[in-house]
LOZA-125884 format. One record per atom (N, C-alpha, C): residue in one letter; x, y, z. Coordinates in pm, whole numbers, plus 50000, padded with zeros to 5 digits. Layout:
BEGIN
AXYZ
...
***
This chain:
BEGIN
X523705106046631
X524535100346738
X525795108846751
X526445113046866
X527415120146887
X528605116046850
X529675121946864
X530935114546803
X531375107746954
X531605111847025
X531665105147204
X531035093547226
X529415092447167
X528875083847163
X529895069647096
X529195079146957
X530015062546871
X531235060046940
X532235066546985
X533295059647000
X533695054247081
X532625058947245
X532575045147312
X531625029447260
X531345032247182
X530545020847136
X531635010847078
X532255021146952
X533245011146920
X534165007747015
X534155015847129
X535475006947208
X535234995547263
X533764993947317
X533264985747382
X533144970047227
X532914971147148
X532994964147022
X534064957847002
X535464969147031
X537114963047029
X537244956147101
X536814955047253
X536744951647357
X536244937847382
X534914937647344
X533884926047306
X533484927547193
X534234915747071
X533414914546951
X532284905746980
X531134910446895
X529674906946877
X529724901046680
X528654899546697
X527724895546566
X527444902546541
X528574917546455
X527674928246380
X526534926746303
X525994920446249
X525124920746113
X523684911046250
X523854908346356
X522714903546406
X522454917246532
X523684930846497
X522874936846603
X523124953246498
X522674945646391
X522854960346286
X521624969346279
X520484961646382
X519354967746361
X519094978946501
X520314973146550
X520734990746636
X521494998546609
X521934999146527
X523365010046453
X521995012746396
X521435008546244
X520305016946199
X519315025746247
X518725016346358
X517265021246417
X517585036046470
X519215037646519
X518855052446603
X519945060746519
X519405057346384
X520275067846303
X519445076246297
X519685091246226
X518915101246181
X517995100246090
X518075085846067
X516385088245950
X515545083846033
X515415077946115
X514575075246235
X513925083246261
X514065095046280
X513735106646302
X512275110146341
X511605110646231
X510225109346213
X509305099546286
X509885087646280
X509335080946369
X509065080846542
X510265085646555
X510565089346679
X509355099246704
X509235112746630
X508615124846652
X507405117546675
X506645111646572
X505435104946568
X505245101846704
X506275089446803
X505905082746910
X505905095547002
X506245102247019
X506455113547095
X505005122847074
X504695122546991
X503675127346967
X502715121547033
X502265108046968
X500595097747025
X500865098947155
X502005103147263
X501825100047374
X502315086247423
X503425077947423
X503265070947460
X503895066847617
X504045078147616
X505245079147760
X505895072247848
X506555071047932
X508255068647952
X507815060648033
X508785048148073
X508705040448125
X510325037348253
X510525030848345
X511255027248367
X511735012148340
X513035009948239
X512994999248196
X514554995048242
X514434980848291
X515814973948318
X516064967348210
X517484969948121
X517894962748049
X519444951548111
X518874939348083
X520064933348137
X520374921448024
X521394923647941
X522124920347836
X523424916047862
X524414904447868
X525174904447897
X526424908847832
X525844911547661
X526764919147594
X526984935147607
X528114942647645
X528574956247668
X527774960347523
X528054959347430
X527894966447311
X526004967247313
X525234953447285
X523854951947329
X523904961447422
X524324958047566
X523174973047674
X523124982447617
X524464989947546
X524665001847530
X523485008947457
X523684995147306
X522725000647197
X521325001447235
X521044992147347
X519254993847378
X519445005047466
X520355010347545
X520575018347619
X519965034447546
X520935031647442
X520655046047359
X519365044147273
X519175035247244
X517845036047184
X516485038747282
X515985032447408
X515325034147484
X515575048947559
X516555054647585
X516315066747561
X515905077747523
X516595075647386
X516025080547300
X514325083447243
X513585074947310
X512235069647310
X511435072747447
X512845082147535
X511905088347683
X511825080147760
X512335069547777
X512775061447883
X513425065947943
X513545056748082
X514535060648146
X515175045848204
X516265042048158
X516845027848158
X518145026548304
X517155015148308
X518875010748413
X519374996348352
X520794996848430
X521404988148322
X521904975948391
X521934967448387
X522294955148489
X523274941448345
X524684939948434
X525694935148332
X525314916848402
X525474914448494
X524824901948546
X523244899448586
X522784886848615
X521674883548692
X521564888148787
X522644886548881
X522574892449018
X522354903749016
X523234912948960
X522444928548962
X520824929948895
X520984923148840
X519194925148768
X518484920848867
X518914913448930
X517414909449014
X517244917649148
X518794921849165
X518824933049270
X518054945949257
X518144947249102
X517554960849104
X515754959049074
X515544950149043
X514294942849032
X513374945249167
X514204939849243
X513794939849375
X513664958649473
X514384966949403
X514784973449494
X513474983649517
X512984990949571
X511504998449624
X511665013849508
X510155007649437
X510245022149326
X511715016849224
X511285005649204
X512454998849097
X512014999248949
X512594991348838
X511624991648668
X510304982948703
X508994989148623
X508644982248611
X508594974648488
X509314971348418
X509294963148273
X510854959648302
X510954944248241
X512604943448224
X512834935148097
X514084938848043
X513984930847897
X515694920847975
X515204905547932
X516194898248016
X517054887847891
X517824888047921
X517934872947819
X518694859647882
X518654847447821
X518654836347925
X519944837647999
X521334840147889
X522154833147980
X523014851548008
X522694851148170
X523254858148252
X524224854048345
X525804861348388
X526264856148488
X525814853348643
X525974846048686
X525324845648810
X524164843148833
X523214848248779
X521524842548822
X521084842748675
X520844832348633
X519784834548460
X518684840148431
X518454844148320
X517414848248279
X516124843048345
X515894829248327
X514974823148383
X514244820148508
X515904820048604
X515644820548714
X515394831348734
X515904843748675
X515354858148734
X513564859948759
X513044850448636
X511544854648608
X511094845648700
X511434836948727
X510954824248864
X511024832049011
X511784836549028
X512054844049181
X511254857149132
X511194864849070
X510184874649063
X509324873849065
X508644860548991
X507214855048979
X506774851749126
X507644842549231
X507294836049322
X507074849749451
X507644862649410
X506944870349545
X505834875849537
X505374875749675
X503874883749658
X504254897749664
X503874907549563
X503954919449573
X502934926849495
X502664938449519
X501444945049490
X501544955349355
X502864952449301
X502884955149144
X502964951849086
X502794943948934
X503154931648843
X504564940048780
X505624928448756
X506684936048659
X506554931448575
X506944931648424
X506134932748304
X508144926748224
X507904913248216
X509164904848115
X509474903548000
X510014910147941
X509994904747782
X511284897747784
X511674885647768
X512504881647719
X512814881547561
X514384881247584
X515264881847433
X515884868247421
X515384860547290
X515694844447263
X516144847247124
X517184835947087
X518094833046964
X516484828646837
X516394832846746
X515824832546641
X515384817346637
X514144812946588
X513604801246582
X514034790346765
X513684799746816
X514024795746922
X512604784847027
X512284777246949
X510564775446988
X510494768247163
X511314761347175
X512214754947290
X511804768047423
X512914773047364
X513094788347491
X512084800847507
X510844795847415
X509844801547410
X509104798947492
X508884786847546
X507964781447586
X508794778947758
X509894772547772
X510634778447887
X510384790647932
X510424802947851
X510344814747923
X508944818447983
X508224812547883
X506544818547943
X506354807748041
X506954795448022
X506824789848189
X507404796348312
X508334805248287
X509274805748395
X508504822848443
X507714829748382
X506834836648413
X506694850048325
X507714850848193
X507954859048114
X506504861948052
X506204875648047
X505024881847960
X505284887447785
X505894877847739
X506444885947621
X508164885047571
X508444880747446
X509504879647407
X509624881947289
X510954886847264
X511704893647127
X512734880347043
X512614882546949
X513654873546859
X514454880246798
X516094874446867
X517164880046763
X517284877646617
X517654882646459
X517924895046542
X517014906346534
X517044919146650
X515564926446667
X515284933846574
X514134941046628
X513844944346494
X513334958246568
X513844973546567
X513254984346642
X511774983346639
X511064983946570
X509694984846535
X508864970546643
X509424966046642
X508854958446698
X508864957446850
X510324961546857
X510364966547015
X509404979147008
X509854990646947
X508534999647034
X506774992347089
X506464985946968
X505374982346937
X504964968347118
X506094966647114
X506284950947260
X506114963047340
X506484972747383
X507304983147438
X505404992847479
X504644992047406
X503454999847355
X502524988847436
X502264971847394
X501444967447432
X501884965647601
X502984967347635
X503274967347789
X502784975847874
X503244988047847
X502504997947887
X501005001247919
X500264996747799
X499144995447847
X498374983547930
X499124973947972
X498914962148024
X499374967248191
X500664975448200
X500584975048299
X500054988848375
X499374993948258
X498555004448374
X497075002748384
X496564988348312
X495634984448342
X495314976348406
X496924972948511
X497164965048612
X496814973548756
X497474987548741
X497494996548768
X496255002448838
X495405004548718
X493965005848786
X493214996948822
X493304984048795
X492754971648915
X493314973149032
X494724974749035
X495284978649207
X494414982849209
X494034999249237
X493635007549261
X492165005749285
X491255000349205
X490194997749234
X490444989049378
X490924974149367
X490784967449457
X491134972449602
X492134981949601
X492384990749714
X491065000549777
X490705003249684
X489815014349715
X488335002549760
X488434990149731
X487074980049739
X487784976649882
X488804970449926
X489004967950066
X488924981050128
X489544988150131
X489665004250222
X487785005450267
X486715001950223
X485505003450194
X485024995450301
X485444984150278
X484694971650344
X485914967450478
X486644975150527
X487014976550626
X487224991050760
X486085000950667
X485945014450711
X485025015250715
X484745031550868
X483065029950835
X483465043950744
X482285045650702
X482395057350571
X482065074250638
X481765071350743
X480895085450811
X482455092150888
X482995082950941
X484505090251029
X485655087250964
X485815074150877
X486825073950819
X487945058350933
X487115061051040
X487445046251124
X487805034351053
X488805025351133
X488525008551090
X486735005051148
X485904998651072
X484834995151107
X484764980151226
X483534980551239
X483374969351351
X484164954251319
X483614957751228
X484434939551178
X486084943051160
X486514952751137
X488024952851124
X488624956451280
X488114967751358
X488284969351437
X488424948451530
X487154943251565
X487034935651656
X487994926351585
X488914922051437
X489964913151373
X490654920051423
X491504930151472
X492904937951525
X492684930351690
X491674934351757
X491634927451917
X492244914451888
X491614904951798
X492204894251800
X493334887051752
X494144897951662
X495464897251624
X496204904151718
X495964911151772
X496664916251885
X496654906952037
X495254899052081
X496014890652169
X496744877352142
X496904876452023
X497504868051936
X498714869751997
X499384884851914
X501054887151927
X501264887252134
X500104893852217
X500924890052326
X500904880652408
X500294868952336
X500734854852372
X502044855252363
X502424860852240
X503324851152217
X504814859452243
X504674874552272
X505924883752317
X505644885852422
X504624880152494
X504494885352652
X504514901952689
X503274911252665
X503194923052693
X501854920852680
X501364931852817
X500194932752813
X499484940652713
X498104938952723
X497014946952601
X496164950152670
X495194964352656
X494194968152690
X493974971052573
X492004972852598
X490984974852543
X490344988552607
X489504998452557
X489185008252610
X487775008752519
X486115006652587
X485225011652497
X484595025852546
X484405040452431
X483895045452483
X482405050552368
X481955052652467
X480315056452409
X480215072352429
X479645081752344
X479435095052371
X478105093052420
X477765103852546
X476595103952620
X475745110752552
X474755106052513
X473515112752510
X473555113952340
X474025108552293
X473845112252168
X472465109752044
X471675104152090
X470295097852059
X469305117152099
X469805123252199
X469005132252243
X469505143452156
X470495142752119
X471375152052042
X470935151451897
X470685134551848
X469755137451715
X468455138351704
X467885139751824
X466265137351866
X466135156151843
X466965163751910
X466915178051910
X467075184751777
X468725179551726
X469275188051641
X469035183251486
X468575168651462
X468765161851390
X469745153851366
X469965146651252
X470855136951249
X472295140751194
X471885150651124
X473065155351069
X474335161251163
X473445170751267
X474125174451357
X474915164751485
X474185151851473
X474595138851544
X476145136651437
X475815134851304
X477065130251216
X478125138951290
X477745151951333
X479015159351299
X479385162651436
X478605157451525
X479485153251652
X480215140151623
X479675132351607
X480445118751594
X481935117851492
X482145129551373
X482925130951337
X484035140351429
X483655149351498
X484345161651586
X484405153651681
X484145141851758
X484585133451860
X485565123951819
X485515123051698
X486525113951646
X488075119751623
X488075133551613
X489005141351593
X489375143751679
X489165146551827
X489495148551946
X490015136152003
X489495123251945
X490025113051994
X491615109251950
X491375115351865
X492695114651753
X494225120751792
X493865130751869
X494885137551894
X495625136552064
X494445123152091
X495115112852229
X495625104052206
X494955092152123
X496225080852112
X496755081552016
X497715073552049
X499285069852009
X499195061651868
X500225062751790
X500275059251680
X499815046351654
X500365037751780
X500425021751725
X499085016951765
X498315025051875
X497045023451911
X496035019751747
X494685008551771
X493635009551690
X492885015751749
X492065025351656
X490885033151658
X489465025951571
X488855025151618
X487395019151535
X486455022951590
X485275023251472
X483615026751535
X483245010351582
X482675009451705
X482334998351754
X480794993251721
X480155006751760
X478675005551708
X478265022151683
X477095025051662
X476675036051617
X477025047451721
X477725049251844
X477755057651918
X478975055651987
X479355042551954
X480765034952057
X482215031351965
X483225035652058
X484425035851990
X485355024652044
X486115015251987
X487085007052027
X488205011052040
X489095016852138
X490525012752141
X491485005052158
X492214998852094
X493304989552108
X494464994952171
X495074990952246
X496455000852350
X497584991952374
X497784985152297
X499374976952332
X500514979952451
X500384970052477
X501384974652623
X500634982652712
X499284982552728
X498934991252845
X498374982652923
X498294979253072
X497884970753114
X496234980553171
X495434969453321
X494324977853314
X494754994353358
X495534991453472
X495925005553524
X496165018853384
X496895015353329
X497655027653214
X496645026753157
X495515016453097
X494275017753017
X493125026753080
X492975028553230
X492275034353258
X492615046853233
X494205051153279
X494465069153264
X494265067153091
X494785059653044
X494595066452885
X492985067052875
X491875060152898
X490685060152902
X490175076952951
X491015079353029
X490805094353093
X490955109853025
X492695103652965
X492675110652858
X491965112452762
X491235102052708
X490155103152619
X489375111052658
X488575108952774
X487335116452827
X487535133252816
X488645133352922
X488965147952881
X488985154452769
X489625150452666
X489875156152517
X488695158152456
X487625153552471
X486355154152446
X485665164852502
X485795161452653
X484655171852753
X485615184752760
X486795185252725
X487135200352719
X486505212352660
X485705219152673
X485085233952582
X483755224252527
X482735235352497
X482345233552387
X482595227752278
X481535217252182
X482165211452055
X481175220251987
X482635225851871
X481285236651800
X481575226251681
X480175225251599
X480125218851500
X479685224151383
X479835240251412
X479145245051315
X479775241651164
X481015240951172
X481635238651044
X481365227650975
X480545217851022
X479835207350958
X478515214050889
X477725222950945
X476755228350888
X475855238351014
X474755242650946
X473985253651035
X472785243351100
X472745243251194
X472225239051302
X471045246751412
X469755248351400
X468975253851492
X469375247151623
X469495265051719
X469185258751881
X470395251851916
X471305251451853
X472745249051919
X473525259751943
X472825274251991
X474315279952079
X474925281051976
X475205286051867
X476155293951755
X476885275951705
X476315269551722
X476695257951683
X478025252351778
X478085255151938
X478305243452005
X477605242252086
X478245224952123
X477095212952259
X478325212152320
X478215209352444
X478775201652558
X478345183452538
X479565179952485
X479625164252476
X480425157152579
X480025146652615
X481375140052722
X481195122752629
X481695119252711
X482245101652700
X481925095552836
X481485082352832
X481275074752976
X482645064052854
X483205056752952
X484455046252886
X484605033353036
X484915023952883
X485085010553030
X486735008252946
X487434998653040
X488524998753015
X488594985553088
X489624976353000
X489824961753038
X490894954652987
X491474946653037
X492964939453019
X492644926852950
X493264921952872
X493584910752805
X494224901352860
X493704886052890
X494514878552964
X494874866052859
X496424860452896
X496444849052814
X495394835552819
X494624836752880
X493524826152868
X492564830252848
X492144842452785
X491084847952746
X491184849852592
X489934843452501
X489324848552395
X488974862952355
X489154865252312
X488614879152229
X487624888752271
X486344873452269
X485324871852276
X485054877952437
X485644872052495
X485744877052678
X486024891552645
X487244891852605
X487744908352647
X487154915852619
X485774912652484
X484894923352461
X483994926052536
X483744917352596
X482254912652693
X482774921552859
X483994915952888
X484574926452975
X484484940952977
X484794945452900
X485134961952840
X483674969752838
X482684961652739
X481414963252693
X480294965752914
X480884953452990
X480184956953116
X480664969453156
X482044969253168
X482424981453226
X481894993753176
X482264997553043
X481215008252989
X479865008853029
X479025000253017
X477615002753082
X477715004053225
X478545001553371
X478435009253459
X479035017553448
X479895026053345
X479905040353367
X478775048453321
X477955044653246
X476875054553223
X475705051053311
X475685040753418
X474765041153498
X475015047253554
X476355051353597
X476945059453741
X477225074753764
X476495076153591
X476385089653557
X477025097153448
X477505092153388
X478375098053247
X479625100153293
X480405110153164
X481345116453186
X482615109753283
X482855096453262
X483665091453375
X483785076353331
X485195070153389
X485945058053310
X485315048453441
X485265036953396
X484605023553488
X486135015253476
X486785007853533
X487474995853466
X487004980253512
X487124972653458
X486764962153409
X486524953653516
X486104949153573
X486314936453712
X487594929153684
X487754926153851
X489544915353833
X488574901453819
X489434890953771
X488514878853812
X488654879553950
X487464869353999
X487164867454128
X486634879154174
X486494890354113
X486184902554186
X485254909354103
X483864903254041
X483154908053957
X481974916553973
X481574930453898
X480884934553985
X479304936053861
X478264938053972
X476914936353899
X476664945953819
***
């Protein structure tokens, strides 16, 4: 320990007397015979954590301060509740916090109650610090949502060891996220383009005429189908079908707009969602689509080698229907709308946008 060190320690000590002999097991633990031990943990790997210590004694933070350091942490320090729970809260915050009950301003307990009660998609990992034979505040704390607690007075070894089983708890929290992310991302994508799939796609239509019930802005719908694409895997095979349907997807990509949904509708047909576009602006954006597509040749060779495609490009287009969302219309309608219109554009010859019938003005 440095001489700078110790001697803010002792000032903080002059400052606020403590219970030397109940916090003597931090003056020891990060003396120089420690040493070895230290090397050891450093060694197995047990690596660094971000940890909030919130102690309301100056002398306590300090000493867990320097000790968790010392151990490759990286500590933040919180003197009240209120700051602890602030920093608790804050994005890319600790995930582990060592708390003890009585904090100014927000308690220990309540800290683990309001942490417990949000939904969030990382677990933070509690050890509370309770007065020795404390069986009472034991059982308080693991009600109040604490994963783990220390008894004064501590004991280093035992913190690393609390410190060890956390870690691996919470990165085996870690990879359940991760799985479960990767299990929805699955079952709401199709796997061939990387799209929201049919079922996610057609849940956005209906959360979307949801919100403009209720903010008053119009919504269009835009379906488009690539022409001919059945003849395209009848010729080239199927593979060469994949890799139009992926190279149409990419072209589509670089027309709409951020807030727009994109989805595979069915094996050849694409859904757009267009917020704020009514039918008119749905049709030119419908146009834009078409174009971005039927511009040049789609060479696909970079998907793979392909007989009889012309150095590996086709001339692809889009037929597209395009249709408005009304506040007395279901979902269910607006699809059924969109879905006619698309089929008279490919009766009427491809390559070209249909829009939707007005009511009263429906066409066969």
């Amino acid at each position: 320990m440095s001489r700078q060190r110790f001697r803010s320690i002792r000032s903080a000590y002059l400052l606020h007397p403590i219970d030397v002999m109940s916090n003597l097991w931090l003056i020891v633990s990060i003396g120089e015979w420690r040493e070895p031990a230290l090397a050891h943990m450093r060694k197995s790997g047990a690596g660094s954590m971000k940890i909030l210590v919130a102690q309301a004694d100056m002398l306590a933070r300090g000493m867990l301060e320097t000790m968790l350091t010392r151990w490759g942490h990286e500590v933040v320090l919180a003197e009240t509740g209120t700051q602890a729970l602030a920093r608790l809260k804050e994005q890319g915050g600790p995930g582990l916090a060592i708390l003890e009950r009585n904090l100014a301003g927000i308690g220990g307990l309540e800290i683990c109650q309001q942490i417990r009660d949000r939904i969030e998609s990382s677990h933070i990992y509690i050890i509370f610090v309770l007065d020795q034979d404390s069986g009472q505040g034991v059982m308080e704390a693991i009600q109040a949502g604490a994963d783990d607690f220390l008894s004064r007075p501590l004991d280093a070894d035992e913190i690393m060891l609390r410190l060890r089983v956390a870690k691996r708890i919470l990165e085996l929290q870690e990879e359940l996220k991760r799985a479960q992310d990767a299990i929805r991302y699955q079952t709401t994508h199709d796997p061939l383009t990387g799209l929201a799939n049919r079922t996610e796609v057609i849940a956005t239509v209906g959360r979307e005429m949801s919100r403009m019930r209720r903010e008053k802005f119009p919504l269009g719908v835009i379906l488009a189908g690539i022409d001919g694409l059945k003849g395209i895997n009848d010729a080239y095979g199927h593979t060469a079908g994949d890799a139009v349907l992926r190279e149409t997807v990419r072209r589509i990509r670089t027309v709409v707009r951020p807030y727009d949904t994109l989805g595979r509708y069915t094996g050849e047909e694409f859904l757009v969602v267009v917020p704020g576009c009514d039918l008119k602006a749905a049709v030119t954006q419908a146009d834009r689509l078409r174009a971005a597509v039927a511009q040049g040749g789609m060479d696909i060779s970079e998907w793979g080698k392909f007989s009889g495609t012309h150095d590996g490009k086709l001339q692809v287009t889009l037929s597209l229907g395009a249709a408005e969302g009304r506040p007395d219309m279901e979902p269910g309608a607006l699809l059924r709308d969109v879905e006619a219109a698309l089929k008279r554009a490919k009766q009427a010859g491809h390559n070209r946008v249909e829009p939707a019938a007005q009511p009263g003005k429906r066409k066969n």
